[in-house]
Every structure is written in structure tokens, then in C-alpha cells.
C-alpha positions as CSV (number, residue, x, y, z in Angstrom):
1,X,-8.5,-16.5,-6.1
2,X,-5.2,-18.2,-7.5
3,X,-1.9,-17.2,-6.3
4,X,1.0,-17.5,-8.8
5,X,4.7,-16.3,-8.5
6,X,5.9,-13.7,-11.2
7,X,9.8,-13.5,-12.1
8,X,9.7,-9.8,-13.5
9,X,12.7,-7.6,-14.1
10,X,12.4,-4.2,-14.3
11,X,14.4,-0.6,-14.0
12,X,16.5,-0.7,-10.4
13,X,15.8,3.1,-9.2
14,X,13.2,4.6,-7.4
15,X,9.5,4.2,-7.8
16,X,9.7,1.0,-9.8
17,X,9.0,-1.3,-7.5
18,X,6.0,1.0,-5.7
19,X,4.8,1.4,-9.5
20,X,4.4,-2.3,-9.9
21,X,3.0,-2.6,-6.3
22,X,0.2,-0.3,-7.5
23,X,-0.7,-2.1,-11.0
24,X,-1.1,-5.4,-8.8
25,X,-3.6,-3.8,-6.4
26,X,-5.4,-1.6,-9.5
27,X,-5.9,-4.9,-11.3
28,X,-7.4,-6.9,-8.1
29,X,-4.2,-8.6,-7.3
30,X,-3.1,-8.6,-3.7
31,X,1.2,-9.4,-2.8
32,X,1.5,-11.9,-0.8
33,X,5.1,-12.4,-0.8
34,X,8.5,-10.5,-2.8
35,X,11.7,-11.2,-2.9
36,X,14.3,-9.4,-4.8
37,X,16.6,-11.6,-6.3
38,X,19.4,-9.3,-8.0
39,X,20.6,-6.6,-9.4
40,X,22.4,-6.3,-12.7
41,X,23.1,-4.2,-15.3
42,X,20.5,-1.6,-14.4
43,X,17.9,-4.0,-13.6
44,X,16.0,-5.7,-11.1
45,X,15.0,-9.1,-10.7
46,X,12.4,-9.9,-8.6
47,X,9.8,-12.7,-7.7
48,X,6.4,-11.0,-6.8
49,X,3.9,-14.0,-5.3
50,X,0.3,-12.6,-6.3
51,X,-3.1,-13.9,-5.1
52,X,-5.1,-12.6,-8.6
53,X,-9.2,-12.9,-9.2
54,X,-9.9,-15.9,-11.2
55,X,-7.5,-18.8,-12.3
56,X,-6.0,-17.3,-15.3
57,X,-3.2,-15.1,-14.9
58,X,-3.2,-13.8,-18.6
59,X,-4.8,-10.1,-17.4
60,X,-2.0,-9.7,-14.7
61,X,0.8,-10.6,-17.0
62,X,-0.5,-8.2,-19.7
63,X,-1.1,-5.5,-16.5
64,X,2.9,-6.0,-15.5
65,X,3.9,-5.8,-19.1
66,X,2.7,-2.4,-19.8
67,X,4.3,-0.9,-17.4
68,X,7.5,1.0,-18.7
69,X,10.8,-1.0,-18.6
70,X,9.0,-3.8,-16.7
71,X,8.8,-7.7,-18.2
72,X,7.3,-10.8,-16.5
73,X,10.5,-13.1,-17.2
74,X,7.8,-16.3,-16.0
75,X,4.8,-17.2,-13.9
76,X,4.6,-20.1,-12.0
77,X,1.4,-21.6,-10.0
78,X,1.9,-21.4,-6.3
79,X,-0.3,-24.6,-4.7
């Protein structure tokens, strides 16, 4: 496993956040860390540290993006 941090923004009400939890742990990813960075303009900012199968964190970036009114802002290794 590889462990990378993902920047994502998405909608700031209720179930977002536990809809994104769920698409990590559907896809094989496991949270290892979150911290919410800010709020603005409807939006959340967040940086979501993921442990993902493999080394290529292509499949959970495309897993995050489909979710509605959620986009991976960047992804950075975590070593």
C-alpha cells in the first residue's frame, strides 16, 4: 500500500464528508488521517491522508471525482 494526501473540496452540509469516507473504504482505501482545512463559499476544504492498494493513485482520484459536488484539488505522496 501507498499512502498519499488528497486536497478535495466538496459541498459543506451533511453527509458529504461520510459519503466520501465511504467511496475510500468501497475502493480499498483506508483514512489514515483528515483535517478540515476551511470553509468557504459553500464548500469544504479538506486534506484526507489515504493508505490505497497499489502505488498509483489514478483509481482513487477518479473514485473521489465522481462523487457529486466533490473534486480532488491535489495529491501528494505521503513517505
Amino acid at each position: 500500500m501507498a499512502i498519499f494526501r488528497f486536497q478535495i473540496a466538496l459541498p459543506d452540509r451533511p453527509g458529504s464528508l461520510g459519503a466520501v469516507a465511504s467511496a475510500i473504504g468501497f475502493a480499498g482505501g483506508d483514512i489514515r488521517g483528515l483535517v478540515v482545512l476551511r470553509s468557504e463559499n459553500g464548500r469544504g476544504i479538506d486534506d484526507v491522508t489515504i493508505a490505497i492498494p497499489g502505488q498509483d493513485p489514478s483509481d482513487m482520484t477518479n473514485v473521489l471525482n465522481a462523487i457529486g459536488g466533490v473534486d480532488v484539488i491535489s495529491v501528494t505522496p505521503v513517505v
